[in-house]
N, C-alpha and C positions, 0 to 999 in steps of 0.2 A: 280331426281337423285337416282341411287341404292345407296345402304349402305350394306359395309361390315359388318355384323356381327361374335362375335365371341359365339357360344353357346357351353354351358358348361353342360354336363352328367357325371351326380357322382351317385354312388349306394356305401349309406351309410348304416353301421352296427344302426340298433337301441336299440343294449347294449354293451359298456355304450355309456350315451348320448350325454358326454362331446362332441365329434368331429360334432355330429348333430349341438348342440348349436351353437358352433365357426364357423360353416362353414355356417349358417344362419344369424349369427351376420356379418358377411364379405361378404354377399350377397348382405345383406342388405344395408351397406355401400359403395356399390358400384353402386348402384342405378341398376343393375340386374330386367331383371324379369321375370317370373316363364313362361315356355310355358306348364309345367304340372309337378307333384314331379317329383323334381330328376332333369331336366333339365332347364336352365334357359339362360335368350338371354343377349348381349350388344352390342352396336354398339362400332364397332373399335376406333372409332372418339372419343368415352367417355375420360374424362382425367381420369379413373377411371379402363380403359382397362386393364391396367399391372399386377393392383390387381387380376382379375382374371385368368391372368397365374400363377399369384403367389400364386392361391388360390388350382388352381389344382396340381399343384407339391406339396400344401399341404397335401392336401385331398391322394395322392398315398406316401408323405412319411410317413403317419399316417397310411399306410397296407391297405386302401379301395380303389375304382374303381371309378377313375375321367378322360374324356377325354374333350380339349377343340377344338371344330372344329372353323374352319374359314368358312363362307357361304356369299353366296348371293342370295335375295329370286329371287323364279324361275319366277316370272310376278309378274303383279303391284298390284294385288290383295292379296299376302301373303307378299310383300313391306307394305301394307298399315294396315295389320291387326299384322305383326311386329310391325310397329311403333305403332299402337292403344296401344301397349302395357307401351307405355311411353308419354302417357297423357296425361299432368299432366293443364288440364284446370281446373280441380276440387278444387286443390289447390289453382291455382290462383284467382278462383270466393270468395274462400275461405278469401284470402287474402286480396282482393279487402272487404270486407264484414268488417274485422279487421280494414280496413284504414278508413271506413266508420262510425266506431264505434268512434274511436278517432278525426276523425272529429266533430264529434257532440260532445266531450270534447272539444274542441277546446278554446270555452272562458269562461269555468269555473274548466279547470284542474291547478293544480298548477304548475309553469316554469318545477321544478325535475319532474313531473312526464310527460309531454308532452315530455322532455328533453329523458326521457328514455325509452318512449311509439315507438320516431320516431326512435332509434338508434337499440332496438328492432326488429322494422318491417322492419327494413333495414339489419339487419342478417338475418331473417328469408327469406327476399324476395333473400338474396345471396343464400341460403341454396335450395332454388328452384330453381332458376340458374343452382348454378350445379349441380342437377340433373335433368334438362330439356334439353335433346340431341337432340331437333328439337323445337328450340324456335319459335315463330310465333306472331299469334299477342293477345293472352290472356298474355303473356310475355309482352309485351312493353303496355297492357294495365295496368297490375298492378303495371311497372316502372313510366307510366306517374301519375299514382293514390299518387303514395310513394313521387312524385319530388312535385307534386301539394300541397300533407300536408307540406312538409316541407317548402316549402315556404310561407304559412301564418301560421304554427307556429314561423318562424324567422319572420315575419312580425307582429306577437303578441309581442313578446319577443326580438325582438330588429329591430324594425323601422328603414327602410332604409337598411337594409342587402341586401348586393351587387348580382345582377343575375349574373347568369353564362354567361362569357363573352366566344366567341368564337376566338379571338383574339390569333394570336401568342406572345411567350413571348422575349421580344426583350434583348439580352444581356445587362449590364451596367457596368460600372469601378464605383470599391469604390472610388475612388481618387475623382470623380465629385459628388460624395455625402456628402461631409463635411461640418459639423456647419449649417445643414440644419433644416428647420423646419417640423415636421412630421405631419396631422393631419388626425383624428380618427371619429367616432363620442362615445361618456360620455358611461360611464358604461361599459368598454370593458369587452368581454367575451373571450374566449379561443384563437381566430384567431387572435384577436385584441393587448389582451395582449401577444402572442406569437410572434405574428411579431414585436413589439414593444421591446421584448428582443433582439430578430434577429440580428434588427439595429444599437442596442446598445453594443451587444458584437460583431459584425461581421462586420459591413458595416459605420457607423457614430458614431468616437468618442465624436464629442460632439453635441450630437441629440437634439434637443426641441422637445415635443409633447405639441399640442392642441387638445383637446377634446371637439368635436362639437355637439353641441344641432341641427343643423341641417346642415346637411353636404351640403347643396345645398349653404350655408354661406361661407364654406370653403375659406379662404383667398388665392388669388392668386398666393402669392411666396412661398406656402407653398404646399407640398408632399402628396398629400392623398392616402391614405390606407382604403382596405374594406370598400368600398360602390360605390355604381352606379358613374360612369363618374371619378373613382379615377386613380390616376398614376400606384397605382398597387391592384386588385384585383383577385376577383374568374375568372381561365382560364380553360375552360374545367371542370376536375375534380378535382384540385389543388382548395387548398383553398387559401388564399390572404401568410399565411407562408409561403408555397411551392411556391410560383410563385414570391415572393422576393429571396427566396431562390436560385432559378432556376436563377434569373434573374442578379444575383452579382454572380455565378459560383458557390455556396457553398454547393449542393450537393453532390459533390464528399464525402463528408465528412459522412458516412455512419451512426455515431451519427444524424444528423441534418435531414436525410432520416426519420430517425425511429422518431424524434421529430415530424418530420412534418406530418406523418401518425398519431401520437399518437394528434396531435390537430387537424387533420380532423375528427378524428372520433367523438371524444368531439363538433365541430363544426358544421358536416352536415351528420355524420354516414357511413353507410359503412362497411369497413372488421371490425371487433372488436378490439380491442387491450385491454391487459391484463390491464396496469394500469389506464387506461382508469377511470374508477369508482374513484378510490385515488385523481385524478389530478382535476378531474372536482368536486368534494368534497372540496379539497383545495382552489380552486376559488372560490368557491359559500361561504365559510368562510370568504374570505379575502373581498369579495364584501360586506358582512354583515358588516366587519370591518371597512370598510375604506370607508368613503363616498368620500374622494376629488381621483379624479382617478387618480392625480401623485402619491401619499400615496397608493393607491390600486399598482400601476405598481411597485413601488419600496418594494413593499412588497412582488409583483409576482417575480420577478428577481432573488431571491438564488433559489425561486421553480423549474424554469427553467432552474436556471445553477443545481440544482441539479441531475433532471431527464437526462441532456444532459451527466454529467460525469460519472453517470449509465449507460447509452445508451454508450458509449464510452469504459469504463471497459469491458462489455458486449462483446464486438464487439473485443478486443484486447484478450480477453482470449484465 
């Protein structure tokens, strides 16, 4: 397939420097790149495209000579040495090498730092992403390398963490979820004790949870949550929050949106979110604190309702 490009020719003053600098910095940032000084290529398709017209109306209200053409290469042999220009295998070899590294920590890194080694490599492998405008298959190798650690670090660190189901998420009425029994497996971490808030302020007033030492025990009449063969788990990319969430209609609620991002990330990585660090610090305290994990959950609960009436002010401002 052709690919529109859009290439960009500026003839910059080199005194003073300031306008070199900026207009380098915003090249850069745009994942551009150089066919020789002075001009530089991107494919239309980029989400990154606009910055560039926006960079050339920079570049001419700062008083210097910026033009940005629209092209398309003339045969498949300047198509192909276009695209060479955007790469980016080396990174990914690169990456893959990183994943490899913490592999080999695997059972002697401590939880914090495995915890923050995969959430890490999971920005960094976003940050490749987008700037990779012709993904292929060194892309989906270094995705399968990133999905493969993280599941035997959740498999070091908490046994029995639920696969990614492929399943649709099927609608439910709260009305048929009350005075129900909820059950988990012990030692809940972010997903766990979040959806556990979930049920309890949104969906079942008068909830029971049991926390299973082995979830394959899980009592009959009772509800499971996060883990293999449960009533609700990980769907796609939703982690077990998000797919109760979704599942009781309470998305809408654009607080609860941003909750449920803010424990996926904590849970399986991903985009980053700011308070991300504060919250998964806070659990890791109350887990030290409280061995029995009803005393842990009712100790997580104002946590939760804290960040959600943040997330709520926020959103109302």
């Amino acid at each position: 397939m052709t690919t529109t490009w859009l290439v960009l020719a500026a003839t910059l003053p080199t005194r003073p420097s300031g306008l070199r600098v900026r207009v380098w910095r915003a090249l850069r940032a745009t994942g551009a790149g150089s066919l020789r000084e002075g001009v530089y290529v991107l494919p239309e398709h980029a989400a990154s495209a606009q910055a560039l017209w926006d960079l050339e109306r920079a570049i001419v209200d700062a008083g210097a000579e910026a033009q940005l053409l629209v092209v398309r290469a003339r045969d498949e042999a300047q198509e192909r040495s276009l695209r060479a220009l955007f790469d980016r295998s080396e990174l990914y070899a690169e990456f893959v090498k990183s994943v490899k590294v913490a592999h080999r920590r695997l059972r002697t890194a401590p939880e914090a730092e495995l915890r923050k080694t995969v959430r890490a490599l999971g920005s960094q492998l976003l940050a490749h992403q987008a700037g990779d405008f012709f993904p292929g298959r060194e892309s989906r190798k270094a995705a399968d390398a990133l999905d493969a650690l993280r599941r035997e670090v959740e498999q070091r660190l908490s046994p029995g963490e639920p696969a990614i189901a492929g399943a649709s998420i099927a609608p439910r009425a709260v009305a048929d979820f009350q005075g129900r029994t909820w059950a988990t497996r012990r030692r809940p971490w972010a997903d766990r004790l979040g959806t556990a808030w979930l049920v309890r302020r949104f969906i079942d007033k008068k909830p029971r949870f049991v926390w299973l030492a082995d979830p394959r025990k899980c009592p009959k009449s009772a509800l499971g949550f996060d883990f293999d063969g449960a009533a609700f788990t990980h769907v796609g990319g939703k982690v077990t929050f998000e797919v109760v969430a979704e599942s009781f209609g309470l998305l809408e609620d654009p607080a609860l949106r941003r909750l449920g991002g803010l424990v996926r990330y904590i849970d399986v990585g991903g985009i980053p979110v700011d308070e991300s660090a504060g919250v998964e610090m806070l659990i890791r305290g109350l887990q030290a604190r409280y061995a029995d994990d009803d005393a842990l959950l009712a100790a997580a609960l104002p946590v939760f309702d804290a960040f959600y009436a943040a997330f709520r002010v926020q959103h109302d401002r």
